[in-house]
C-alpha positions in Angstrom: 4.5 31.0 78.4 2.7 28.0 78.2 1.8 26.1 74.5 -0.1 23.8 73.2 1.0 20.2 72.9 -0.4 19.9 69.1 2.2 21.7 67.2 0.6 24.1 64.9 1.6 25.9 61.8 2.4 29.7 63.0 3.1 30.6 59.5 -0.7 30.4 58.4 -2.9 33.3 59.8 -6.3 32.2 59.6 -7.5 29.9 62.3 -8.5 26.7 60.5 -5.3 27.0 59.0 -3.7 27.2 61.6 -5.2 24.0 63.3 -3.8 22.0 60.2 -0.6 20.1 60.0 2.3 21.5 58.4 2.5 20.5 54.5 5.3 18.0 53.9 7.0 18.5 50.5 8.1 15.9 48.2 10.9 14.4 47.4 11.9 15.4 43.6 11.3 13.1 41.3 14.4 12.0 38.9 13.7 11.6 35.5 15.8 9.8 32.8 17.0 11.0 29.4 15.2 8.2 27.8 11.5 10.2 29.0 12.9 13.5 27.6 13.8 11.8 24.5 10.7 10.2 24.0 9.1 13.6 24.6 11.0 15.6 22.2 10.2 12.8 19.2 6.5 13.3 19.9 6.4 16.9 19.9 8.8 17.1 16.7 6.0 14.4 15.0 3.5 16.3 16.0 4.8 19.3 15.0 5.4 17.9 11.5 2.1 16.4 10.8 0.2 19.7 11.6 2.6 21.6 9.4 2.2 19.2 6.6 -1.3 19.2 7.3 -1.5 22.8 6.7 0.4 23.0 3.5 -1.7 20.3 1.9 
């Protein structure tokens, strides 16, 4: 059985997505408690204003 020197992705059925390269997967990105912090403060401010908002 003779194959093809390009490498192609088997897993894809349809021809042109076949010819493609496989897609690489990135690495996972670390995040720091400092960003999740930050995140929660907004949300709770936001949260607050709207409510206040709201009731006045």
């Amino acid at each position: 059985m003779k194959r093809p020197l390009v490498t192609t992705n088997e897993a894809a059925r349809h021809p042109l997505r076949r010819s493609l390269p496989p897609v690489a997967l990135a690495a996972p990105v670390e995040r720091s408690q400092d960003q999740d912090l930050k995140l929660f403060v907004l949300s709770f401010t936001a949260f607050f204003v709207c409510i206040w908002t709201l009731l006045m």
